[in-house]
C-alpha positions in Angstrom: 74.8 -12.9 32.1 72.1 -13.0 29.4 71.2 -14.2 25.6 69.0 -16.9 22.8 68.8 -18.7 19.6 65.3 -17.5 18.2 62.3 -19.6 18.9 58.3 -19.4 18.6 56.5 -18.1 21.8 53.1 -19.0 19.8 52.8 -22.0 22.8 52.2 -18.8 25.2 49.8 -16.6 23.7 47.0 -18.2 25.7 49.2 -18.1 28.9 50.4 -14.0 28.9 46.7 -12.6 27.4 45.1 -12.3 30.1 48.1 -10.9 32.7 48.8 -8.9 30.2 45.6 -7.7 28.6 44.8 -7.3 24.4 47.9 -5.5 23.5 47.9 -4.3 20.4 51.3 -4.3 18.7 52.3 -2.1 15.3 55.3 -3.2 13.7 56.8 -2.0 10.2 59.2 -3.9 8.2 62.4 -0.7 7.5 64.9 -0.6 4.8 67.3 1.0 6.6 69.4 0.5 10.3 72.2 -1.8 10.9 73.4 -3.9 13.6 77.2 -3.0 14.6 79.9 -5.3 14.5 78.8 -6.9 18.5 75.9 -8.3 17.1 75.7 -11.2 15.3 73.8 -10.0 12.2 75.7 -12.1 9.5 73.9 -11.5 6.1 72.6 -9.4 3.9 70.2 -7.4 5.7 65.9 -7.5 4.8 62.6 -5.7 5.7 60.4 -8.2 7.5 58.0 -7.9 4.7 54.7 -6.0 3.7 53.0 -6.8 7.3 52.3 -3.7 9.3 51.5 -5.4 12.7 53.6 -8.4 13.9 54.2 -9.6 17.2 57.2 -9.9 19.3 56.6 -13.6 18.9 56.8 -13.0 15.3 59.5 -11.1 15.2 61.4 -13.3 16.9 61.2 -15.9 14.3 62.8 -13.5 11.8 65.8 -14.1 10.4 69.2 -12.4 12.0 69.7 -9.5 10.1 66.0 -8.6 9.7 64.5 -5.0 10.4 61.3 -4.7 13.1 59.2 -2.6 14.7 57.5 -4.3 17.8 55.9 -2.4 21.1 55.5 -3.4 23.9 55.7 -2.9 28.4 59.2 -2.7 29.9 60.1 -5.6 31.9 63.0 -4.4 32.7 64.8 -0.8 32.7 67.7 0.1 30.6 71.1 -0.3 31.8 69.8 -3.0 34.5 72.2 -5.8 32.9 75.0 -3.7 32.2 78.0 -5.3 34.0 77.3 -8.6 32.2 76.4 -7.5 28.6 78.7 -3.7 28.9 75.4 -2.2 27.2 72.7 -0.3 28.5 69.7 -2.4 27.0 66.4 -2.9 28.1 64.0 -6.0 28.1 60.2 -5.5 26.9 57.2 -7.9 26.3 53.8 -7.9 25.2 50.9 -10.9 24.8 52.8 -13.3 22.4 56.4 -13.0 24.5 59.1 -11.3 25.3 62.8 -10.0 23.9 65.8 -7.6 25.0 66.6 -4.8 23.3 70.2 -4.1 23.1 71.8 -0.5 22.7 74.5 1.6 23.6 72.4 4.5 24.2 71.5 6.2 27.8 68.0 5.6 28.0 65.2 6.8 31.1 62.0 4.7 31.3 60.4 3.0 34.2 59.6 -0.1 34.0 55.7 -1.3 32.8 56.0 2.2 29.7 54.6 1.2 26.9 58.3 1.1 24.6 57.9 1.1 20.6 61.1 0.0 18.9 63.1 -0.6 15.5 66.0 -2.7 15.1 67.7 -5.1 14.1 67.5 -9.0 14.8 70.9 -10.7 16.2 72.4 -12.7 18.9 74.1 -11.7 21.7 76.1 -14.6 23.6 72.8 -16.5 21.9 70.3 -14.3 23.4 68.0 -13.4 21.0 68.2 -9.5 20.5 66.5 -6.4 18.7 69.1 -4.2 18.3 68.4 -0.2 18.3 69.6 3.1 18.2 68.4 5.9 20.4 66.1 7.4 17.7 64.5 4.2 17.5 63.2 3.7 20.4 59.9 6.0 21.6 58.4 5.5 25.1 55.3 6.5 25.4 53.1 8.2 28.5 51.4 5.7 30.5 52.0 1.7 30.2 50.7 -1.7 31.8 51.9 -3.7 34.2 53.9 -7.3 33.5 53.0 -9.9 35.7 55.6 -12.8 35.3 54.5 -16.0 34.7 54.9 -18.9 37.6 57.2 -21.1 36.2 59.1 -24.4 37.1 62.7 -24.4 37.8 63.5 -27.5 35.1 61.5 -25.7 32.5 63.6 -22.3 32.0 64.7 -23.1 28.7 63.8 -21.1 24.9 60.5 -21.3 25.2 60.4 -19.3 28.0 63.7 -17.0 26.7 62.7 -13.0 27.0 59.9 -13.8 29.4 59.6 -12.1 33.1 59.0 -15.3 35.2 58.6 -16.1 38.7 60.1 -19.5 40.4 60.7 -20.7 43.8 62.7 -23.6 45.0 65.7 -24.6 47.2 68.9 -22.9 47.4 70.9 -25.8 46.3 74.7 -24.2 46.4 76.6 -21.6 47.6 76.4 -18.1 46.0 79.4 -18.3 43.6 80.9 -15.1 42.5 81.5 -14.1 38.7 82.7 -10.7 39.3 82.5 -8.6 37.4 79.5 -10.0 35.8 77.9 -10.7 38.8 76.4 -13.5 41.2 75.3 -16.9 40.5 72.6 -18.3 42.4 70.9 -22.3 42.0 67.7 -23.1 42.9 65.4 -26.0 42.1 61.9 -26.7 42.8 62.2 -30.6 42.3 62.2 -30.4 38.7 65.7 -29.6 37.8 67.9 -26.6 38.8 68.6 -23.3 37.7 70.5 -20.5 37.5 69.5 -17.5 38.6 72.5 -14.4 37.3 72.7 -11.6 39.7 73.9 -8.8 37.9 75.8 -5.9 39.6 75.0 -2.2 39.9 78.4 -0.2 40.8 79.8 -3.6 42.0 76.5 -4.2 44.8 74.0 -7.3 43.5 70.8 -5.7 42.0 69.3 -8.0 44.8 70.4 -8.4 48.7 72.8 -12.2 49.2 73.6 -11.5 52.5 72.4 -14.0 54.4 71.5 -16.6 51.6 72.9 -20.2 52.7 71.9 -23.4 51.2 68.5 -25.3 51.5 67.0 -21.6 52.3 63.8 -21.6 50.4 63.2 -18.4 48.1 60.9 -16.9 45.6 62.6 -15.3 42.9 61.0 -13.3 39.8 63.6 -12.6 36.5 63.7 -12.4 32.8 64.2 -15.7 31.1 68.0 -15.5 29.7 70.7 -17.1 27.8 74.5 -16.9 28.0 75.9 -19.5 25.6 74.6 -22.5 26.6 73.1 -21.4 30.1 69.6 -20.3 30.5 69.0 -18.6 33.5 66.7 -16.2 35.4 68.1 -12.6 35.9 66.4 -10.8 38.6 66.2 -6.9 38.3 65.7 -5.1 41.8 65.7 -6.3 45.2 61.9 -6.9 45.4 62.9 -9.8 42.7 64.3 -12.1 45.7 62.5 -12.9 48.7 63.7 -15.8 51.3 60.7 -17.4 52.7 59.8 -18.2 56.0 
């Protein structure tokens, strides 16, 4: 399942420029666009000010309730997370970090299109969230690539929240089932365990179990996400697991 408390990715700049090139972001502060009553937008809502160009870093250290643009390459497709979060959202980064972008609206994008979008700032289940309408939201011909960052398994925490990642570790328990959310998977590298949510597409995990016993040793790539208290990893397609030899 998936969501954050917001947090600055300024640490990570350094870290994601050069996998992910000098991308350029344009953001506009709006005076208009809501959150709905799912999101956790309490307040009056504001503009994010006269800036025309923030990151997503920076917009993730706006206030709930605030208005942004940010742009950015998909890291994961809409609707990917659906039986978890029962919305069709989407997950994009850019140099500074990453966020998920919740909506209710049938999108079609693959992932790595270059996404512009404007919402509003919230919390879902503590995930930090831009949430948008359909109108919103313009993907754009063309696109780059998001390598995930190698990461330890004790250090998926907020920091690292909205980031595509990449761990590998130790299967340390059995796959539990949380259906109709999905799977729950622990691995740990030697520096802590974590969870790794294996969401569900028409009730089949969006990566293959069968077969997955403890002490296997596996190499799993995921956004960095938040349900409550949890943070976890939340792979997106089968090519996001593989058991090693």
């Amino acid at each position: 399942m998936i969501t954050s408390q917001q947090t600055s990715m300024t640490a990570f700049v350094r870290l994601l420029a050069p996998l992910l090139g000098g991308f350029v972001l344009v953001a506009a502060a709006c005076n208009d666009g809501a959150g709905d009553e799912s999101a956790d937008t309490s307040g009056t809502e504001e503009t994010s000010g006269d800036a025309d160009v923030i990151s997503i870093a920076q917009a993730r250290e706006q206030s709930d309730g605030m208005t942004v643009t940010v742009e950015g390459y998909a890291s994961v497709a809409p609707g990917t997370f659906n039986s978890a979060t029962g919305e069709l959202g989407f997950a994009i980064q850019d140099a500074s970090g990453g966020v998920y972008v919740k909506t209710a609206d049938v999108l079609d994008f693959p992932l790595d299109t270059t996404v512009q979008v404007t919402g509003v700032l919230g919390q879902m289940n503590q995930l930090r969230v831009i949430e948008a309408v359909a109108a919103d939201i313009v993907a754009s011909d063309g696109g780059q690539p998001v390598a995930p960052m190698d990461a330890a398994t004790g250090d998926i925490d907020e920091d690292l929240e909205g980031l595509l990642v990449k761990i590998s570790g130790t299967v340390t328990q059995d796959l539990e089932d949380d259906a109709p959310y999905g799977l729950k998977l622990y691995v740990d590298d030697g520096s802590g365990e974590v969870q790794v949510f294996i969401h569900l597409v028409d009730g089949v995990g969006v990566i293959e179990t069968a077969g997955l016993a403890i002490d296997d040793t596996v190499e799993v790539v995921g956004l960095v996400a938040q349900y409550e208290t949890t943070y976890e990893i939340a792979p997106r397609h089968a090519a996001d697991l593989v058991v090693m030899p």
